[in-house]
C-alpha positions, -999 to +999 in steps of 0.1 A: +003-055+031+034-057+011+014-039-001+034-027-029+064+003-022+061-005-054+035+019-052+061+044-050+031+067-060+004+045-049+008+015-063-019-014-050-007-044-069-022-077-057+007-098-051+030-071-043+014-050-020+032-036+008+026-023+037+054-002+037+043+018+004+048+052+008+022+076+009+015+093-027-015+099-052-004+092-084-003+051-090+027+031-107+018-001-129+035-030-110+059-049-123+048-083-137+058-110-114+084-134-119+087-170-108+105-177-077+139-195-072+138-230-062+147-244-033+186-244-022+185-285-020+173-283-055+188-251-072+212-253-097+252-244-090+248-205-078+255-177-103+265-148-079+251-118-090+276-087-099+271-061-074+272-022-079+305-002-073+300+006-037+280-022-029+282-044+003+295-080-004+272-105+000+292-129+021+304-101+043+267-089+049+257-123+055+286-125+083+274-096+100+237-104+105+248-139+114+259-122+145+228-104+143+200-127+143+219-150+170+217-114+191+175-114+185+168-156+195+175-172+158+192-207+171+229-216+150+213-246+135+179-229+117+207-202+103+231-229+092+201-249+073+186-217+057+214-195+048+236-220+036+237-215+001+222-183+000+227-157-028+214-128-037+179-129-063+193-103-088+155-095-098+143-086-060+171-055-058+162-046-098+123-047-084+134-027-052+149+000-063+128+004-100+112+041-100+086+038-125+088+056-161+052+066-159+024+070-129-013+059-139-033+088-125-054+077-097-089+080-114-073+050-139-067+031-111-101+031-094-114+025-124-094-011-129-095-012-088-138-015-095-139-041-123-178-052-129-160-091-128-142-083-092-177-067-081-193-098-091-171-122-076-169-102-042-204-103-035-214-138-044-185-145-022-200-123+007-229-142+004-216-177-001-182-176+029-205-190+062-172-178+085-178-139+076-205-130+100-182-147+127-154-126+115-169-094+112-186-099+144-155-110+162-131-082+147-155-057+141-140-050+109-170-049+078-172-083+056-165-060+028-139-043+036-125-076+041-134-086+006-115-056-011-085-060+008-087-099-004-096-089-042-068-062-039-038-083-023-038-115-045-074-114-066-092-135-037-065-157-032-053-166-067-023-144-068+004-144-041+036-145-055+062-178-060+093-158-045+112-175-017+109-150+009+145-157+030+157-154-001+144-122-014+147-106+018+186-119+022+185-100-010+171-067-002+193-067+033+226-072+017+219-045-013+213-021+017+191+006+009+165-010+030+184-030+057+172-028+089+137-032+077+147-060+056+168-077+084+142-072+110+117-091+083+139-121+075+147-125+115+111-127+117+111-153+086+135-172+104+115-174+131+087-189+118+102-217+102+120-222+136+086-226+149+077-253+129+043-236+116+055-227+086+081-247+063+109-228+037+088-242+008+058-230+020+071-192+026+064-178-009+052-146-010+055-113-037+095-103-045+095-074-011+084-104+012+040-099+014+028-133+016-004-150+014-040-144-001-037-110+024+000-106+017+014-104+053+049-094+057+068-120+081+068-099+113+028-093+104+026-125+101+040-135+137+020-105+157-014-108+138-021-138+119-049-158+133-062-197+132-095-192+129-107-219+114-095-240+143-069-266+126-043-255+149-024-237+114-022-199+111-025-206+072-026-172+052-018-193+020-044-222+018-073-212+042-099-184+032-108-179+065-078-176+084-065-153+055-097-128+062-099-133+095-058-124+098-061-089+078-094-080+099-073-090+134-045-062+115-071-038+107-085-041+143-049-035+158-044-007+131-075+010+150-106+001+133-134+017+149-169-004+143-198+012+133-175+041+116-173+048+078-144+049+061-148+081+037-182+098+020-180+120-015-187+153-008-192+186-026-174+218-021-185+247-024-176+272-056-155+292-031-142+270-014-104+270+004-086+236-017-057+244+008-076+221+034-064+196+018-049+166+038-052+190+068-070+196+100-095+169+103-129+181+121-158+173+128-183+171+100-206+195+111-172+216+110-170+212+079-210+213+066-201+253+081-176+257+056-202+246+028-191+210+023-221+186+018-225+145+013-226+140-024-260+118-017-276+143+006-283+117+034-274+128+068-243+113+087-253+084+111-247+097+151-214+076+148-198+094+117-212+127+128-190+123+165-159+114+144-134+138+130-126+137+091-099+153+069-108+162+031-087+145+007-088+153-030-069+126-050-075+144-079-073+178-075-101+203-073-117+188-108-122+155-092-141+133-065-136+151-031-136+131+003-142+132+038-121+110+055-133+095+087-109+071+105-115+040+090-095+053+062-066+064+079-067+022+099-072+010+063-038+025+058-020+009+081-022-017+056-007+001+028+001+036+035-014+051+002-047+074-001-054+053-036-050+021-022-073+030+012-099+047-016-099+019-039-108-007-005-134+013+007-147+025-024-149-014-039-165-027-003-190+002-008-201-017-045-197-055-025-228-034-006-243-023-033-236+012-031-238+036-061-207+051-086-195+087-075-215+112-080-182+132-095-168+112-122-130+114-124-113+133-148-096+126-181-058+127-170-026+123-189+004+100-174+031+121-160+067+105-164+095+103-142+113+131-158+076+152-153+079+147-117+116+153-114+107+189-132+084+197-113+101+193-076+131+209-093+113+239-103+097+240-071+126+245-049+140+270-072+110+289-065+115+288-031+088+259-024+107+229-006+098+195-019+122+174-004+148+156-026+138+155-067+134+116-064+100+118-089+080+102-062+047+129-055+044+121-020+030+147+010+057+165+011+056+177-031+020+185-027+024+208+002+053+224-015+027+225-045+003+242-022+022+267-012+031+278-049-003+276-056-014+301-024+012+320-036+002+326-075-040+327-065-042+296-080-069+264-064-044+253-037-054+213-042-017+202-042-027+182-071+004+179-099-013+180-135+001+187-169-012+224-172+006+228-133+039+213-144+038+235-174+033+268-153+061+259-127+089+246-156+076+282-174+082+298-139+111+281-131+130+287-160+130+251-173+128+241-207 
């Protein structure tokens, strides 16, 4: 739910989660967090930070969505108290626009994602919390699903992040790259301490705005948060139950379909076409035609067999393969990342009690920034367009990837390893 852009190839860090992550495979090691900035009433004389050749100044951007958030309901008074004395958090913009040196391949990450500790603490807790059968029953949204997304955002509430979020989102408006997004979310900020729900001390969240044990951005906040523990506070912070309760009541909006799975390991057949990949998504009896069987040979239930599914390799042909059903693409609407939607559904599936894969994942080595960057350069001078050479492995990379792949009779799985980044730089020319 910040849910960590961060993840600019996957990332799933608790407190900085975003829901705004862009989709990719590979996963980058978060940042570690940094304290927040106290209070203007108690802050020190402001340093104002030196901004970029190019940059918008601060005051001058503050001047403009002034006019702005008075346009979208934000009363003169509530901008006068929290904007006065504003400046920008010099370590939110250095967050925001950090590419990271090197990705953790995504078998790494479900590994640390499915910690035996995390497992243990998720299902005393799923026995022990009286509100989740109320919950799940209300929302229709799994107990354990609930669980992982809780364990994944902020480690079941223990991590949310100490930044002030008006502040770091004045911060990412004003440094542009990200402005109306950022704008929209600090109106929405505004809003709520306008409200009088929520004070300016109690808005802390991780440095891109996610706040709470579920790590709601402010505009989540205001359209989804619930009170269900009936105290008349929607509090994502300090209440357990109002914090699951508030990321099932997204999930549900984000089309959660009860008594649907989320994904199921299959196997593939030796011959089988990789290029499927993150394509048509069918029926699975559509795909059990093309040779693709459940990893635990039990049959689908009536509901999974009546849903369509897409296969999904997040590790290329030598790894895990997945069908998956809708639940996975809802789970995304939370953070849009295939690692982050495997790692909640495969940690609720151990909450359950469910098994390990039945395909372990494979020994991969980090690829760097500058491996990445290769790569989509050598595969647009090949003639395979991969969108700008920005290092982040997202769709559009892998279908480029696939293509290249179709084209030299090579397994079309999209998926970017060492011995594929040597063959294109030794195709392409590059050193």
């Amino acid at each position: 739910m910040d849910k960590r852009i961060f993840l600019l190839l996957l990332l799933a860090g608790c407190a900085d989660a975003s829901a705004n992550a862009p989709l990719a495979i590979s996963v980058a090691t978060p940042a570690p967090p940094a304290a927040s900035a106290p209070p203007p009433s108690m802050a020190p004389a402001p340093v104002v930070a030196q901004l970029p050749p190019g940059a918008v100044d601060f005051d001058a951007w503050l001047a403009a969505f002034r006019v702005k958030a008075l346009a979208a309901g934000v009363s003169a008074a509530t901008l006068d108290r929290e904007l006065s004395g504003v400046t920008p958090e010099p370590r939110v913009v250095s967050l925001d626009g950090k590419q990271p040196e090197f990705s953790k391949p995504v078998g790494d990450y479900i590994k640390g994602v499915i910690s035996d500790d995390r497992v243990a603490v998720g299902r005393a807790k799923r026995q022990d919390l009286a509100f989740l059968p109320g919950v799940e029953s209300r929302y229709g949204v799994p107990r354990d699903i609930l669980l992982a997304v809780w364990a994944m955002e902020s480690a079941f509430g223990k991590i949310q992040g100490n930044f002030d979020v008006v502040r770091s989102m004045a911060s990412l408006a004003a440094d542009g790259r990200r402005r109306a997004w950022a704008e929209g979310e600090l109106i929405a900020a505004l809003k709520i301490i306008e409200s009088g729900e929520v004070t300016r001390a109690q808005l802390k969240g991780s440095w891109a705005g996610a706040m709470g044990q579920t790590q709601f951005l402010p505009s989540n906040y205001r359209a989804t948060a619930v009170d269900h523990d009936g105290d008349g506070r929607r509090d994502i912070w300090g209440s357990d139950s109002d914090s699951l309760a508030s990321a099932a009541n997204l999930l549900a909006k984000g089309g959660w379909k009860p008594g649907v799975g989320w994904a199921r390991e299959v196997i593939l057949p030796a011959d089988f076409d990789y290029s499927l990949a993150e394509g048509p998504r069918e029926l699975p009896a559509w795909w059990a035609a093309k040779g693709v069987k459940r990893a635990d040979g039990l049959p689908w239930t009536p509901a999974d067999a009546a849903a369509v599914a897409g296969l999904i390799l997040p590790a290329g042909a030598n790894g895990p393969a997945f069908l998956a059903l809708p639940n996975h693409y809802a789970i995304r609407t939370y953070n849009n990342s295939t690692a982050y939607a495997l790692g909640i559904g495969l940690l609720a599936d151990r909450f359950g009690g469910g098994e390990s894969l039945v395909t372990p994942w494979p020994f991969e080595q980090p690829l760097s920034l500058a491996d990445r960057m290769a790569a989509q350069i050598a595969l647009s001078r090949l003639g395979f367009d991969p969108g700008p050479a920005d290092g982040v492995v997202g769709a559009g990379t892998r279908k480029a990837l696939r293509a290249w792949q179709l084209d030299r009779g090579l397994p079309a799985d999209g998926y970017l390893s060492m011995d594929m980044l040597a063959r294109l730089k030794g195709q392409a020319g590059l050193s």
